[in-house]
N, C-alpha and C positions, 0 to 999 in steps of 0.2 A: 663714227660721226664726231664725235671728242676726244681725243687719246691726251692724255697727262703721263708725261714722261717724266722721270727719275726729278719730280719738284720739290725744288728747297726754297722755304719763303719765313721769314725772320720779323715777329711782330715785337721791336724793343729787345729785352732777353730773353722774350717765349718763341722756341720753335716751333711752328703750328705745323710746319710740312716739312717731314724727315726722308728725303727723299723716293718721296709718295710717286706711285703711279697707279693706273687705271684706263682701260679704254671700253668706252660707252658705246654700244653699237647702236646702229643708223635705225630710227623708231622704237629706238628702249623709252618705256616710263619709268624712268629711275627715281626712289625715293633716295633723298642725300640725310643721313642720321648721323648724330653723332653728338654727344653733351654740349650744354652749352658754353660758347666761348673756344670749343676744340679746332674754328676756323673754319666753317663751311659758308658764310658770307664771304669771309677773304679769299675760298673759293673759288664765287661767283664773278669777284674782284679783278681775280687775276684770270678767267676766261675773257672777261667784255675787257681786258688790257687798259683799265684802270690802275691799278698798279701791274709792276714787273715784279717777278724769282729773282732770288739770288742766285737762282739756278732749274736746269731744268725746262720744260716749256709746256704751254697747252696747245693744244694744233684743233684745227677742223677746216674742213672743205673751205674753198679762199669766195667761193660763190655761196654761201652758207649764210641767211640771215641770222640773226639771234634776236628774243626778246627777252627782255628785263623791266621788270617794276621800279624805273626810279623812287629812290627812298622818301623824297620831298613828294608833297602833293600837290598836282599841277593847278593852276589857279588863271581867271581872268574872266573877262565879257561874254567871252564863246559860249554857246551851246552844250551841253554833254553831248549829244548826238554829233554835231560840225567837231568834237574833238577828238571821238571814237574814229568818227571818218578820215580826219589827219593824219591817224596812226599807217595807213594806206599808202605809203609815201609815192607808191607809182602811178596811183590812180589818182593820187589829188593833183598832182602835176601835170598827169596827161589832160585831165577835167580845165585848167588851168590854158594850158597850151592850146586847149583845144576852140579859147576863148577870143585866140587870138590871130592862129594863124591861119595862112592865107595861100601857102602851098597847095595845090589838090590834092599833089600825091602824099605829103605829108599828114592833112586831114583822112585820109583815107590811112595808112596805115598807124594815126591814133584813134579811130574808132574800131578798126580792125583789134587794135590792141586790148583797146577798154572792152570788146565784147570777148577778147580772150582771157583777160582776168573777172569777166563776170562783175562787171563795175555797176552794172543797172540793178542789181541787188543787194548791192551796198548798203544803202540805208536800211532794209529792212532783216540781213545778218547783225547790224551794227546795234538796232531796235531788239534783237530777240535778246544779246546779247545783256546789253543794260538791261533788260526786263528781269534776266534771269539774277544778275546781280541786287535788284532792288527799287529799280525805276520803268514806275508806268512811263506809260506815253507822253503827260501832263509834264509829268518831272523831267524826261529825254529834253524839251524844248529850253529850259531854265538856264539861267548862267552859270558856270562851274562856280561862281565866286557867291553864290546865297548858300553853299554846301560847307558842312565841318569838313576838316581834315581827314576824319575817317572814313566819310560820303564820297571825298574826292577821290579816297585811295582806291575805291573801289570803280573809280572812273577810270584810273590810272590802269588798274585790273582789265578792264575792259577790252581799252585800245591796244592793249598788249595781245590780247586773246583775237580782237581781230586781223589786227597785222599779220595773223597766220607766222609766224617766223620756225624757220628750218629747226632751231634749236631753242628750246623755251624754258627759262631759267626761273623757276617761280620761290622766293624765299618769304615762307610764312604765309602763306598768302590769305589762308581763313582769319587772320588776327582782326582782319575790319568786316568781318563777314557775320551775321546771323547765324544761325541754325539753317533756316532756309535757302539763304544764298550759298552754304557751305556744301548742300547738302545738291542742291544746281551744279555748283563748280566740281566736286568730285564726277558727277554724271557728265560734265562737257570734257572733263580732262580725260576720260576712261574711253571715248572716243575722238580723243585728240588724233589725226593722222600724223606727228612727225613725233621730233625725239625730244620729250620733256627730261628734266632734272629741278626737282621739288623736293624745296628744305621744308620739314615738316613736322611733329612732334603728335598731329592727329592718326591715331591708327587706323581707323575709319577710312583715310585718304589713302595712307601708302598700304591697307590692305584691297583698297575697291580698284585703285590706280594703275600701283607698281608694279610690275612684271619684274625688276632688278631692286636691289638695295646696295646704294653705296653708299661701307661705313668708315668716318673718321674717327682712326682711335689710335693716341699716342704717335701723330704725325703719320701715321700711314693710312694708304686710301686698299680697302680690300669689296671688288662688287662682287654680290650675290646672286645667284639666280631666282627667282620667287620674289613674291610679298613680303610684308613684314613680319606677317607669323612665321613664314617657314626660313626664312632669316633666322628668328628666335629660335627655333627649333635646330635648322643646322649649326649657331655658335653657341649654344648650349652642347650640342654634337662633340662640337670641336674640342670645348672647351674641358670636356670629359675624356676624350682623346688624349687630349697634350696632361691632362692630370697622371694620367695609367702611364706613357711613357716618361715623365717626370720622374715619377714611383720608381719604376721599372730601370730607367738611367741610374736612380740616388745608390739600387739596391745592387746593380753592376759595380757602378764606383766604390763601395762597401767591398765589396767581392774582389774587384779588385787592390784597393791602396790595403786590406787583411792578407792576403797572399805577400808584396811588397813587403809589407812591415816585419811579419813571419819570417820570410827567406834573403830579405837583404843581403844579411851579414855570413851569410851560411853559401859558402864559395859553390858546392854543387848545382845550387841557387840562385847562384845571382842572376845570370844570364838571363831567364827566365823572370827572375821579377826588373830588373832592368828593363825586359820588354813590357810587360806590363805598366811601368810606369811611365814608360813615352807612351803606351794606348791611355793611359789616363790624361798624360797633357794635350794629347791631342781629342781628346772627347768632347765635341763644345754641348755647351748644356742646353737642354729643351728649354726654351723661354715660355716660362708661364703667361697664361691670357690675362689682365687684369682687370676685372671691373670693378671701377671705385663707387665705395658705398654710397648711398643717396643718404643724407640725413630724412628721417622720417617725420611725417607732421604729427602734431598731436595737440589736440582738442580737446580738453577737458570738458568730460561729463557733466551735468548739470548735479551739485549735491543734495537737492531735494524736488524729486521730479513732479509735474503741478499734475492734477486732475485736468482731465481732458473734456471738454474741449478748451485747448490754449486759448484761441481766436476764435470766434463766430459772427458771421454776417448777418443779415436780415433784411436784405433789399436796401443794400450799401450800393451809394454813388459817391465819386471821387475823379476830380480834378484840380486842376488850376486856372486862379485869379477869375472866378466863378463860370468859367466852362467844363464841363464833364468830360471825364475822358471814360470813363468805367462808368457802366451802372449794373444796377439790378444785381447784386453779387448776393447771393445768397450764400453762403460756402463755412465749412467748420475742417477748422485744421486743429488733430490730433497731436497728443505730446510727443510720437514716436514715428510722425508722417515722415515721409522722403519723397517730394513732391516737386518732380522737374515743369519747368515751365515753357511750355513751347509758343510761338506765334512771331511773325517777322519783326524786326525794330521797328521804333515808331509805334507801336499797337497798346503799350500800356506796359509790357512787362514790369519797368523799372517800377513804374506808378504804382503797379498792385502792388512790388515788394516795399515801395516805403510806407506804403499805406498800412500792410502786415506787421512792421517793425515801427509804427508809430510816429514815423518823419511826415508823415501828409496826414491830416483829420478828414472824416468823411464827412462828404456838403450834406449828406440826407441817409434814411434807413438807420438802422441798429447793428453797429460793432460793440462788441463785448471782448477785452481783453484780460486773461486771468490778473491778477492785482500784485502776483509777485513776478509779471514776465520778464525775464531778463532778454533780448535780441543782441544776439552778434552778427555785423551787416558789414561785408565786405563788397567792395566794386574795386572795379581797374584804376579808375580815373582818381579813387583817395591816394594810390599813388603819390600822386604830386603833391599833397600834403603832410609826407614827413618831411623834416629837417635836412636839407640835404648837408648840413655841417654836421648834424647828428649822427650818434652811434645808434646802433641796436639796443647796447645797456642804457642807451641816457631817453629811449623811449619806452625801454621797460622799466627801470628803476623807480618814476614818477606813479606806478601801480604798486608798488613795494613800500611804501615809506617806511615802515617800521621792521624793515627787512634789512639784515647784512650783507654789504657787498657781496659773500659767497651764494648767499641765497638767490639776491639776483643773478649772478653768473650761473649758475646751477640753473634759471628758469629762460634764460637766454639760450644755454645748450640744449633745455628741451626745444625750443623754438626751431633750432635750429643753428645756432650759431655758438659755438664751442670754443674757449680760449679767446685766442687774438681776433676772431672772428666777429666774438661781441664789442672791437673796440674800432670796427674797421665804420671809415664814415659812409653815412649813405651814399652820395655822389658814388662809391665808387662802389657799390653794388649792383649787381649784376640783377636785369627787369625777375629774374624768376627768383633771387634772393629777397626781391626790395617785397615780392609778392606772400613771398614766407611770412616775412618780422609782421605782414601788414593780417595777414589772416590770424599770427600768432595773437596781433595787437587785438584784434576783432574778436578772437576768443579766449582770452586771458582768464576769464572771470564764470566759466562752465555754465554760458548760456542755455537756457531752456527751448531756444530757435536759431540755428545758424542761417543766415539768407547769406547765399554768394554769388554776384553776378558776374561770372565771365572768368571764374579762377583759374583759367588749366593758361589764358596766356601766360607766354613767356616760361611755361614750364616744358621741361623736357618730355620723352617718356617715362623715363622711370619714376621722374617725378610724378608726372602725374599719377602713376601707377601707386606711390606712396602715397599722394591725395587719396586716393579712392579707396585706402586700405583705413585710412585714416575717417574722413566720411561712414563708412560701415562699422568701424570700431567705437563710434559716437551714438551715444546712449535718448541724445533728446531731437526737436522734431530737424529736419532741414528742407530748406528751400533752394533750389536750383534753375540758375539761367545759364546756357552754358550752349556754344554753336559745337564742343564735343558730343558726339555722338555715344561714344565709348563711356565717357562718364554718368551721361543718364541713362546710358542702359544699365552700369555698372550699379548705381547708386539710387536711381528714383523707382520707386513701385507705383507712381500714382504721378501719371498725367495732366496738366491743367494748359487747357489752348484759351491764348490769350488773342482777342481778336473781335469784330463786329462790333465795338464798342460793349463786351464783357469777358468774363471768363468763364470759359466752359468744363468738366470732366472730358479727355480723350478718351472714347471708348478704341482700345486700340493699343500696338505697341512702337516703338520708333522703326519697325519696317513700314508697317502703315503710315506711318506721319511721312515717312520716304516718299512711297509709292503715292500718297495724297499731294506731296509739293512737284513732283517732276509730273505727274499724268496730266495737273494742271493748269496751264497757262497761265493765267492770273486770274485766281479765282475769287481770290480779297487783294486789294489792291496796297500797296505796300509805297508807302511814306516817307522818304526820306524829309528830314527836317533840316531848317534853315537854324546858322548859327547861333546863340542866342549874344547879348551885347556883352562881352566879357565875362561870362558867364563858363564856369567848369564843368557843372552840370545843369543840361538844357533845357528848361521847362517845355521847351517846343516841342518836346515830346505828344505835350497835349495840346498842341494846336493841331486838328485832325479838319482836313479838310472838306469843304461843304459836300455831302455825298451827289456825284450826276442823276439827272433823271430819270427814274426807271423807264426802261422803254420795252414796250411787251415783247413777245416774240417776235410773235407775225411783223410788229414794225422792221425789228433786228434781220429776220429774213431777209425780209425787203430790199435793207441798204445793203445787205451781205450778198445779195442777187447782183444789185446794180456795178456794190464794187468789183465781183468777178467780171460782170460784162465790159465793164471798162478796161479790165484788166485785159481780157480776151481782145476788143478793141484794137489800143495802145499797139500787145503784139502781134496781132496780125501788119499794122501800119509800120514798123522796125522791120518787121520781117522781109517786106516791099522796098523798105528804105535799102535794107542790106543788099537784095536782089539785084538793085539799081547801080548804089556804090559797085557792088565785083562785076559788073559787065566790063568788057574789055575795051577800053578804048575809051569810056565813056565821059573820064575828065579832059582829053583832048577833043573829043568833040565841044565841050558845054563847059569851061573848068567853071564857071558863075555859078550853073546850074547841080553841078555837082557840092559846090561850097556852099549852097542853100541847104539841098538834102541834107548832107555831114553834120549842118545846123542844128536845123528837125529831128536829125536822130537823137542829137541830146538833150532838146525837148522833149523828145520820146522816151527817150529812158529815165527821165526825172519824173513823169506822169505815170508811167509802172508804176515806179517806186513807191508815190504818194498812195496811188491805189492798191498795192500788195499792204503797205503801212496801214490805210482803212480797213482793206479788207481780215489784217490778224488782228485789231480794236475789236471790230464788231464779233468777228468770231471768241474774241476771248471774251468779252461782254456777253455772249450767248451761254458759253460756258458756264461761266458766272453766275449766271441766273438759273443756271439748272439744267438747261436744256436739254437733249438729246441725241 
């Protein structure tokens, strides 16, 4: 399906592709790994033929669609749903053309067409689709342009996954995702029918996904067979392999340049060590495997750990500019909890955490905070608040004052940044560096509560893999929000579902939280929020919208009766229409009357639609309510 031949491609004076090859067969889920910065966007780059190799080429089928997630989030007056359907390009055209012309035979072989791409279920593929991403039905109808940039990429996500494309190139793609929606897109991608290639650093994804793994290491592209665990398992394999003949080559070479040196000079001898020592220049040496160390994180302990309970509720409400977004919280958090936080964006998570760490006061009820708590509170988005003309040292130094240069360099390379490292400017840090110095900055001072929401972006594996060594090596409580999977299984013993307007205990572990988000349709309906007015972080969090009204069953039945009989309807009437269009002959007899029909049928298939659209509302509103 993709074959990469012998590619050379030149970023400045780093070579990223040392004359790499690979070929990807036709329905591989290939995980694409490799550290960050080693060139697997540049990759992507140079398949969709945005840039050109110095050499070398990527090839695939000349009739071969491809999609890609443009990196910009798309914006405008449109619908999410009219721009999920856009993604379609043969079916918005034919729906178009079909508006206008006036041929019979031509009407006839564009509805023949539209029913052979299945064009009358469009909208409501296009509907599960964005659901499964994060938007009810309410929110499908809205403008792309009342959506954050992160809301939108997940639009961008969408249209991509509908376009169906031959080859589908997905890079990062849970970084604007939930938990829940991450936890959807693994389950749609794992029945993907064509051939994905997904940049990715969740293990969760390239072990539930991938059937191959291509890795970039040191300019060369080498694919695997298996997931990502048995990836780790075979170059770990390998890498034991090539150590033994390494060994094994040093201790021949030994063996032989002692023979040599021995009988040089000794004429019975030479002959024989002469030969020897052309088998030594012609010996080429086993290249060792190298994998470059990860700096590891570390968090300083708390040095006087408090009597527990840290935090205690008591019928604690909390929102913003006096609407609630939480109530009723009753909840006691221990000095040694590890307590991941699950429930869609939008639902409070952030709220609860600043609430826990002191940034929001509760409107009513009894919080009680121990009197010496220290909080270290990381998110993604303080990002943007260091110095981008700043170093490392001139953001840790300002925690130091009474400290010598060496001392701070000494607590910079514990950070993470060693040498010239601590002098390099922000700007030119790389997202999962800029994430270190920001967690280091967060817990500098051996808080009593770490809260982190969203830490693993922009880290690799193995970092992550060092987060979560780091996380367990840490002595006081921690809080977790994190759409990794691997991490809160790694790191959290104690569940909290945030949702329904509070926070609950999960009785349960994240296979259950699994098996709870895919069995159900939309069982709590999930909020995306409109931007706030220049605003970093969004209070719109807690603008929750006014809940519909409950409608019993037996009502839900009802309208869930009436929309299948229209459905049934509708089809039967298409079905007549179609009958009519393939009689032979039948636009030279009538072509007016035939250009009527060909009309009606796309009347007809837009009234399916509406009603297959009511009919998964009301069913997943039945759900909802418990049903049966």
């Amino acid at each position: 399906m993709l074959n990469i031949e012998d590619l050379t491609y030149r970023l400045g004076p780093r070579l990223l592709f040392d004359h790499a090859s690979a070929a990807v067969p036709l329905g591989a889920k290939v995980g694409f790994v490799g550290r960050n910065g080693a060139g697997k966007t540049t990759l992507f780059r140079l398949v969709s033929n945005e840039i050109y190799p110095e050499g070398g080429a990527c090839s695939y089928p000349k009739a071969a669609r491809i999609g890609r997630v443009e990196q910009e989030a798309p914006g405008g007056p449109g619908s999410l749903i009219d721009f999920v359907l856009l993604a379609d390009v043969e079916r918005a055209a034919l729906l178009e053309e079909a508006e206008v012309a006036t041929d019979p035979t031509r009407i006839a072989d564009i509805q023949i067409r539209l029913a052979d791409i299945d064009a009358q279920s469009a909208p409501a593929r296009a509907g599960i689709i964005l659901s499964g991403l994060g938007f009810d039905h309410e929110a499908q109808q809205r403008s792309l342009s009342e959506f954050s940039d992160g809301w939108r990429m997940r639009v961008a996500l969408a249209a991509v996954l509908f376009s169906k494309p031959d080859l589908l190139l997905l890079d990062e793609p849970t970084n604007y995702l939930d938990l829940e929606g991450t936890l959807w897109l693994i389950d749609y991608l794992a029945k993907y029918p064509a051939t994905i290639v997904v940049i990715s650093h969740d293990r969760d994804m390239l072990d539930d996904v991938a059937d191959h793994i291509l890795h970039l290491d040191q300019g060369k592209l080498t694919l695997w067979k298996g997931n990502y665990t048995s990836f780790e398992k075979q170059r770990r394999e390998q890498i034991a392999i090539r150590m033994k003949h390494i060994k094994k080559q040093e201790a021949h070479r030994e063996h032989l340049q002692s023979f040599v040196d021995r009988f040089r000079a000794k004429a019975t001898k030479a002959r024989q060590a002469q030969s020897r020592l052309r088998m030594l220049e012609k010996m080429e040496p086993v290249e060792a495997i190298v994998d470059t160390d990860v700096q590891p994180f570390n968090f300083p302990s708390p040095a006087k750990p408090l009597a527990p309970p840290i935090v205690a509720m008591q019928n604690v409400s909390v929102g913003y500019d006096g609407r609630t977004v939480l109530s009723r919280l009753s909840l006691n958090i221990s000095n040694d909890d590890r307590i991941g936080l699950l429930g869609s964006n939008g639902n409070g998570k952030s709220t609860f955490a600043k609430l826990v760490a002191g940034r929001l006061e509760a409107m009513g009820g009894e919080l009680r905070r121990s009197s010496r708590l220290d909080v270290g509170f990381f998110a993604q988005h303080q990002i943007d608040d260091l110095d981008p003309r700043g170093t490392p040292y001139s953001h840790v130094a300002p925690l130091m004052t009474d400290a010598t240069q060496a001392k701070v360099r000494g607590r910079c390379a514990q950070i993470g940044f060693p040498n010239v490292k601590a002098d390099t400017r922000i700007e030119l840090l790389s997202g999962g560096e800029k994430a270190r110095l920001l967690m280091g900055l967060a817990t500098f001072s051996g808080p009593h509560l770490i809260i982190m929401d969203e830490p693993t972006n922009h880290l690799d594996i193995d970092s992550r893999a060092a987060l979560i060594e780091a996380i367990n090596a840490y002595d006081g409580a921690i809080i977790l929000v994190s759409h990794d999977r691997h991490l809160l299984e790694a790191c959290a013993d104690r569940l909290w579902l945030v949702g329904n307007g509070g926070v609950t205990e999960f009785d349960g572990d994240m296979d259950d939280y699994r098996k709870l988000i895919l069995d159900s349709n939309s069982g709590k309906e999930r909020k995306p929020r409109k931007d706030g007015k220049g605003a970093k972080e969004a209070a719109p969090e807690a603008v929750v919208a006014p809940p519909r009204p409950v409608r019993s069953r037996k009502e839900l039945y009802k309208k869930i009766d009436a929309a299948a009989d229209r459905m049934t309807k509708f089809e039967g009437l298409a079905k007549r229409i179609d009958e009519a269009l393939a009689k032979p002959g039948a636009f030279a007899k009538d072509p007016a009357r035939a250009g009527q029909l060909a009309q009606q049928r796309s009347e007809v298939s837009k009234a399916i639609a509406a009603a297959e659209d009511e009919w998964l509302e009301l069913t997943a509103e039945l759900e909802g309510a418990g049903a049966g």
